[in-house]
VMD Tcl script that draws the C-alpha trace (Angstrom):
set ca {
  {23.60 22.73 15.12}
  {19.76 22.31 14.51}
  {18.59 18.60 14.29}
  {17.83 16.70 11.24}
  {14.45 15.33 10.25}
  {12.61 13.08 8.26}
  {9.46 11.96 8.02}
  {8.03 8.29 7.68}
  {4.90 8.37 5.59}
  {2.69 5.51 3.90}
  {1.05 7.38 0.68}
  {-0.05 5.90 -2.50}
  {-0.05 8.32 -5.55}
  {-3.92 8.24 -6.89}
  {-2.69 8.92 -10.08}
  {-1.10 5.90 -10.26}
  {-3.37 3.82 -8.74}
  {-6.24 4.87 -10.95}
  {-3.61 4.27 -14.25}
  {-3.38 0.63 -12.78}
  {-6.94 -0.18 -12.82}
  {-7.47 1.53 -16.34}
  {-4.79 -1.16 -17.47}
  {-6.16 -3.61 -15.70}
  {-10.05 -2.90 -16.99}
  {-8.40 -3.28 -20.50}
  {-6.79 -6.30 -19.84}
  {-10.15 -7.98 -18.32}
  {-11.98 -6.48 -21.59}
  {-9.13 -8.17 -24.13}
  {-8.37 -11.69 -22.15}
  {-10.25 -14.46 -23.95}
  {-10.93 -15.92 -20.78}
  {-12.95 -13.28 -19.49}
  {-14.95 -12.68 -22.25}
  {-18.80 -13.30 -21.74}
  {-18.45 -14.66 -18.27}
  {-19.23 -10.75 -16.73}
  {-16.04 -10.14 -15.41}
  {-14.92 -6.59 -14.59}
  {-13.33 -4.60 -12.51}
  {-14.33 -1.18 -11.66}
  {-14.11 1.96 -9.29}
  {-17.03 2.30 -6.94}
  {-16.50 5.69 -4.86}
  {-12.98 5.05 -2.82}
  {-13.30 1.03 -3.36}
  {-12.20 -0.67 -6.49}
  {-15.32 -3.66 -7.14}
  {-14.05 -7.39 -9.08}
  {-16.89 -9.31 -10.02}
  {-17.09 -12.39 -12.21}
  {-19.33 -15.63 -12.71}
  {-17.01 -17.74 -10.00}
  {-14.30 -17.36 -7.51}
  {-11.34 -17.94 -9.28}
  {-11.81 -16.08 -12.40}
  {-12.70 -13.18 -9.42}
  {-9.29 -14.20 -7.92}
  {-7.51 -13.97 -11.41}
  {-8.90 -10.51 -11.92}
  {-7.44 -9.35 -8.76}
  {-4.44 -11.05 -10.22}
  {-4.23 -8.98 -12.90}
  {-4.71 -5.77 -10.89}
  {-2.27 -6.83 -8.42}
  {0.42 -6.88 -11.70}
  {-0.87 -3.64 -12.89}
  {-0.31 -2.00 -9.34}
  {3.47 -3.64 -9.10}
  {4.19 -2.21 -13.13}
  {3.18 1.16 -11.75}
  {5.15 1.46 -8.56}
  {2.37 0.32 -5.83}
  {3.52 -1.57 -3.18}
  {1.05 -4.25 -2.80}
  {1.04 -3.62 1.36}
  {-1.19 -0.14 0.02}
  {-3.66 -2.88 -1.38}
  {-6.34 -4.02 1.10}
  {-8.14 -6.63 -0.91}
  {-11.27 -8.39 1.03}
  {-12.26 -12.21 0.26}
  {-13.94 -13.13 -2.13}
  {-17.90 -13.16 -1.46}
  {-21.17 -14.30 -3.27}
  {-23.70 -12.05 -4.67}
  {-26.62 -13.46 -6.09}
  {-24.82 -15.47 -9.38}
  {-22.06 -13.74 -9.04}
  {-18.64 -13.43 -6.70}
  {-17.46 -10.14 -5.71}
  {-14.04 -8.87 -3.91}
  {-13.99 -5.44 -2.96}
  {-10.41 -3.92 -2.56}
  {-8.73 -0.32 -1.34}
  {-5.77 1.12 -1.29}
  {-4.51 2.48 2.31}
  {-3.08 5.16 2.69}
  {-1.41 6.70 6.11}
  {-0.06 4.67 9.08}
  {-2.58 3.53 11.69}
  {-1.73 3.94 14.89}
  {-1.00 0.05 15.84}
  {1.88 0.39 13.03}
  {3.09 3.63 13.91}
  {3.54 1.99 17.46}
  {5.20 -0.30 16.17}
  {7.60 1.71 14.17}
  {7.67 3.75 16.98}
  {9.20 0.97 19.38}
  {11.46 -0.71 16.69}
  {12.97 3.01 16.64}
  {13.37 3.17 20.39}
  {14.58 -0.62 20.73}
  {17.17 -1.17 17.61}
  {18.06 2.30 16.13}
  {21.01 4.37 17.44}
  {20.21 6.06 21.08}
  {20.57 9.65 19.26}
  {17.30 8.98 17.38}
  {13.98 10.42 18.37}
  {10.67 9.87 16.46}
  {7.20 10.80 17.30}
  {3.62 10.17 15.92}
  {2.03 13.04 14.09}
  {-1.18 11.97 13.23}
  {-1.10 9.34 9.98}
  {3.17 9.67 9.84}
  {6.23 9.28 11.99}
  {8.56 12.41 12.11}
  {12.06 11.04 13.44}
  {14.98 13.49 14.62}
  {18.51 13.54 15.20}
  {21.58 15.21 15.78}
  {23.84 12.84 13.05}
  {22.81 12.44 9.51}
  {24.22 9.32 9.03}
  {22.46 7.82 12.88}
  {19.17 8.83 10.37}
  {19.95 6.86 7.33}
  {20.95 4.63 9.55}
  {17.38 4.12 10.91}
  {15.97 4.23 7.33}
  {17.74 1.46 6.59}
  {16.96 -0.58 9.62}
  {13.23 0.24 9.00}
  {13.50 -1.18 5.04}
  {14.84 -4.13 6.49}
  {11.94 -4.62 8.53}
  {9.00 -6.65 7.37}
  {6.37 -4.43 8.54}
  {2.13 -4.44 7.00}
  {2.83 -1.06 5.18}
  {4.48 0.38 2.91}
  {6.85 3.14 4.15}
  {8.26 5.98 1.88}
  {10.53 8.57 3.44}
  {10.49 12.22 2.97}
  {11.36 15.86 4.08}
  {14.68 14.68 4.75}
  {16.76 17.68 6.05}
}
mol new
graphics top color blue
foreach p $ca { graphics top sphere $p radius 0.5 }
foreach p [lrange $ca 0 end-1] q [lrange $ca 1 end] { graphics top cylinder $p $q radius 0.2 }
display resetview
C-alpha cells in the first residue's frame, strides 16, 4: 500500500483579504470619529498603508482591519502589521499579509513532527510548505491535530490530503 500525504501550507486567499480592506475603507469613511482627521487605509502595491492625524486613531484603524480580516476568515498570524511611525503630521503603519512558511517555522514544524508525532510520520520541506507522509491515515490526522494544538507564528491550513 502506497503512503498517504498531506501537505502543510500557510496561504491567505487575496480575494479575501482585499474584501477585508474594502470593508474596512468603508468603515474608516462612515465612523464619526474618523471623519476630517485624514484617516484612511489603503493598498499601496503588496502593502496595505493606515495613516491618520495621531497614533491611536492609526492604531484603531488597524483595529478595524484586524475585525474585517477575522469576519472574512484571515487568521490574524497572515497579518504582519509594523509599528506605528511618524511622517511629517501624520502617523503611518504599514501592514502585509504573509503568505508561505519561512524556513525558521518550517524547522520548527519540522522538529515538532520528528519529536511528538507518531514514529511512522515523515515530513519534509518543499520550498514555502511541509509535505508529511505516512503509512496510517489515522498516525496523519493524528499529527494534524497535534500541529493545531500547537501555538506556532503562522497560520497552517492543510491540504492534498490522500
Amino acid at each position: 500500500m502506497a503512503d498517504s500525504t498531506f501537505d502543510i501550507v500557510s496561504k491567505v486567499d487575496p480575494m479575501e483579504g482585499e474584501n477585508a480592506l474594502h470593508q474596512a475603507q468603508k468603515e474608516v469613511a462612515q465612523r464619526y470619529d474618523f471623519k476630517n482627521v485624514g484617516a484612511s487605509i489603503e493598498q499601496s502595491g503588496d502593502k496595505v498603508l493606515i495613516k491618520a492625524n495621531s497614533e491611536e486613531r492609526a492604531k484603531a484603524i488597524l483595529e478595524v482591519y484586524e475585525a474585517k480580516l477575522i469576519k472574512r476568515g484571515i487568521s490574524l498570524r497572515s497579518l504582519d502589521a509594523g509599528e506605528p511611525f511618524a511622517s511629517g503630521k501624520e502617523y503611518r503603519i504599514e501592514t502585509s499579509l504573509k503568505a508561505g512558511i519561512d524556513s525558521e517555522n518550517a524547522k520548527k514544524i519540522n522538529k515538532i513532527i520528528r519529536d511528538e508525532a507518531p514514529k511512522s510520520v515523515k515530513s519534509q520541506i518543499q520550498g514555502d510548505e511541509l509535505r508529511v507522509s505516512s503509512k496510517s491515515r489515522d498516525d496523519l490526522q493524528e499529527t494534524m491535530s497535534l500541529l493545531k494544538g500547537k501555538d506556532l507564528d503562522v497560520a497552517l491550513q492543510f491540504v492534498n490530503f490522500r
